[in-house]
N, C-alpha and C positions, 0 to 999 in steps of 0.2 A: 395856859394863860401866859403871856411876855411879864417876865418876873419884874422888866423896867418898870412897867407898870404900879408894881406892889411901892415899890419906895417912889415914884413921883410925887412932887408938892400937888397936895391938892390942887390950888388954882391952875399950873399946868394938866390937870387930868380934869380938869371940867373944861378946861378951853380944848383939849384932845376930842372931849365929847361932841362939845358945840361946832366942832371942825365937821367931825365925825358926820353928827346928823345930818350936814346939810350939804353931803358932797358922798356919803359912801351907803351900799344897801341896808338894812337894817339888819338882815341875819348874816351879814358877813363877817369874819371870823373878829378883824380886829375894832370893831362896834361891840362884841359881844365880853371878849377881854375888856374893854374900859368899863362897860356896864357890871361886870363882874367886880372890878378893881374898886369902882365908886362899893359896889355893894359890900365891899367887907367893911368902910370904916362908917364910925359912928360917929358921923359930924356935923352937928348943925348949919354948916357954912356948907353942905351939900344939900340939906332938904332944904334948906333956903333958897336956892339955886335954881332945884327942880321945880318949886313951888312957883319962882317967875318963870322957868318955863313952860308951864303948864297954863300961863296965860299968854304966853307968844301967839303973835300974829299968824307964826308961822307952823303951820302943822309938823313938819317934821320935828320942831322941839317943841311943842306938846306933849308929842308922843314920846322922846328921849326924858322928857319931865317924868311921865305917868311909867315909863319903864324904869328910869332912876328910884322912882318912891316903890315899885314895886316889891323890894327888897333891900333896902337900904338899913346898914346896920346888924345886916344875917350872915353871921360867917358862914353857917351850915343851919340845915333843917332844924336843930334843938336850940337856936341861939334867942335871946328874946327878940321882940323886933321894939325899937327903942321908940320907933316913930311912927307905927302904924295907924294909931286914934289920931292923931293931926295925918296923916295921908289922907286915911279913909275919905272925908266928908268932899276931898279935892279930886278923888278917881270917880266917884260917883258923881262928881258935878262933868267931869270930860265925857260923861254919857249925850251927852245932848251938843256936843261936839259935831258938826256936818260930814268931819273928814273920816274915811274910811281905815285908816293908817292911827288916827288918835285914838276911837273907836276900839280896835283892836288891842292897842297897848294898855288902853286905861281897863279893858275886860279882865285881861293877861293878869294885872295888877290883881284888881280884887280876883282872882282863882289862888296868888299865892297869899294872898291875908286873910283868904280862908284856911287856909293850911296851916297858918299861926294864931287862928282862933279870930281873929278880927273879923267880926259877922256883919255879914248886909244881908237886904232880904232877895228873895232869888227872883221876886215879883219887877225887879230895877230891872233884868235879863229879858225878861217875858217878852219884849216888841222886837229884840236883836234874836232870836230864837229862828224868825222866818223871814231873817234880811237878806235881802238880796246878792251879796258879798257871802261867797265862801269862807272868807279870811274871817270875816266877825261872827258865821255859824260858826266856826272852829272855836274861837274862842272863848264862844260863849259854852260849847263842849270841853275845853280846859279848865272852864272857872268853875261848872257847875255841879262836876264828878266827884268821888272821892268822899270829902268829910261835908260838902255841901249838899252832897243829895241822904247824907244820914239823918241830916236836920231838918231837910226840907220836902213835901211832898211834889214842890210847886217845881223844885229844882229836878226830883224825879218824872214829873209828869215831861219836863224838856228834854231831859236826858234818854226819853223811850222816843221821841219825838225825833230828834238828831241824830238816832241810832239806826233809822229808817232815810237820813238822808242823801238826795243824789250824789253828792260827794264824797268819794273814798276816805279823804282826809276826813273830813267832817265826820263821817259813818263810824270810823276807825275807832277815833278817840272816844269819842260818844259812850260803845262797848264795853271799850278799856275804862271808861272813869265809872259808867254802870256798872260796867259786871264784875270786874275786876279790882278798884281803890275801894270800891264804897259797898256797905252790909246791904242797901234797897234790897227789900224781898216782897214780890207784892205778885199777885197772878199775872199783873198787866206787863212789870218786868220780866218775869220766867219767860211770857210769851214774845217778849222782842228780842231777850235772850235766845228761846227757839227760832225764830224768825232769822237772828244771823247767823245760823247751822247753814243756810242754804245760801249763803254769799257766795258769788264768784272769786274773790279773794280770799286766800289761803288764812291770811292774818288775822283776817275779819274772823273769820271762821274760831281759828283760834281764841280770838276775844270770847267768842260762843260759847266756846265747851270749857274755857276754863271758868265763866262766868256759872253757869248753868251746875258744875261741880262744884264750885265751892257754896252754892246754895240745896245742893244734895239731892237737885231733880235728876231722878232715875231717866228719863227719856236721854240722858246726855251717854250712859253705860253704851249703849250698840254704837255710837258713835265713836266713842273713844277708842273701843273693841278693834274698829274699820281701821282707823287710823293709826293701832300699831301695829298692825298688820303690813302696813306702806311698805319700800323700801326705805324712803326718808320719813321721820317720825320729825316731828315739831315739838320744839320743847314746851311750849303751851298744854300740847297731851299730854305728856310727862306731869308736867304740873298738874293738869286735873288729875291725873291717876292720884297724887299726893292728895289731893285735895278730898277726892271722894274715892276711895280706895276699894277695888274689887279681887276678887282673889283668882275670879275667870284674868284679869291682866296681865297673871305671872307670868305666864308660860311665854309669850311675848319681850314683856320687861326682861326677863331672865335670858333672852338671847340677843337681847339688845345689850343687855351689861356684860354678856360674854363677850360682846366686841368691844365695850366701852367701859372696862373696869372702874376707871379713875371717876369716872361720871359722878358728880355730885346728886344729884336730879334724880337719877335711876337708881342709886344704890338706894335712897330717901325713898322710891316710888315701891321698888322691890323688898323696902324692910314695911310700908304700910300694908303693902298687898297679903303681905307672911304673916302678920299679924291676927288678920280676918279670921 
């Protein structure tokens, strides 16, 4: 992040922003610095800010609104979030939003206030699940993974759903927030878990088997087996070996760490397997 940033007067680092949105990309490096800069302080003169623009004319602040309240007030993952019950009821209303770009930010929003406990129900997601936009399948695969599908059956039912879809991105994350953030353990996930063993993407794949390990389905074991077998080994395997640990792995692990002593991952992988 541009340290100038941390000490800017506010009013110059919201007029940066409002420059920002309506002249530069959204994931571009210094839109993402100001958005981070707004996010560390706790100031009513910024949710007040986001909050009219969250009713701009103009979509791109909208969207700079719904991304501002996103985290406003979080220095880090453990911090409280000062302002999220006055967010909330304002990200859920940008649902019915026309623009594909507010859409997306205001999703993005409610994914991290559920990460700080701030609950909606996952039933609001349900019509952007099979929308037409890549970008708002994705998002709705950000928001709905992790501690929202431990609460939710309805957030699980979209997340095996998105795990299966055309898009890489979309497909990706899906995995990761199913198999990976979140406990969901249900025959219907095991077998969408199984289902992305046979991805054409390597990463996908990985999603798979770490997914499938740390819920202790044996069908993941001959798989694992294959893959350190490789020349290159993916640290996803490594982790599933942690995760559901077999004693057939060693002989594998142990020639991988003879070349890789320092390895965090494999020494972890090769003290579970020794264990067995």
């Amino acid at each position: 992040m541009n340290d100038s940033l941390k000490t800017l007067p506010t009013d110059q680092l919201l007029s940066q922003a409002e420059q920002c949105a309506r002249s530069v990309d959204d994931e571009s490096d210094l839109y993402g610095d100001i958005l981070y800069a707004l996010h560390l302080r706790s100031d009513p003169q910024i949710f007040d800010t986001a909050v009219e623009w969250c009713k701009s004319s103009e979509s791109c602040m909208r969207a700079l609104g719904a991304a501002v309240l996103s985290q406003l007030g979080c220095a880090d993952r453990h911090s409280p979030y000062p302002f999220g019950d006055a967010a909330l009821p304002i990200l859920l209303s940008l649902l019915h939003d026309p623009e594909t770009e507010v859409l997306c930010s205001a999703i993005n929003a409610l994914g991290h206030h559920a990460s700080y406990d701030f609950l909606w129900e996952s039933s609001e997601l349900m019509a952007f699940a099979n929308h037409d936009s890549a970008d708002v399948r994705f998002s709705v695969a950000y928001a709905s993974g992790g501690p929202q599908c431990d609460r939710s059956e309805l957030a699980v039912a979209m997340m095996c759903r998105l795990a299966q879809d055309d898009g890489y991105d979309v497909r990706n994350w899906a995995l990761f927030g199913l198999g990976n953030l979140s406990d969901a353990d249900s025959p219907q996930v095991r077998e969408v878990l199984f289902q992305g063993l046979s991805d054409p993407d390597d990463e996908i794949r990985g999603e798979a088997v770490i997914g499938l390990a740390k819920r202790q389905d044996t069908r993941v074991i001959p798989v694992v087996l294959k893959e350190l077998a490789l020349p290159s080994v993916d640290v996803l395997v490594i982790e599933a070996a942690v995760e559901f640990p077999q004693p057939q792995y060693l002989v594998h692990l142990e020639e991988l760490l003879a070349a890789n002593p320092d390895d965090y991952d494999l020494n972890k992988a090769v003290k579970k397997c020794s264990q067995l």
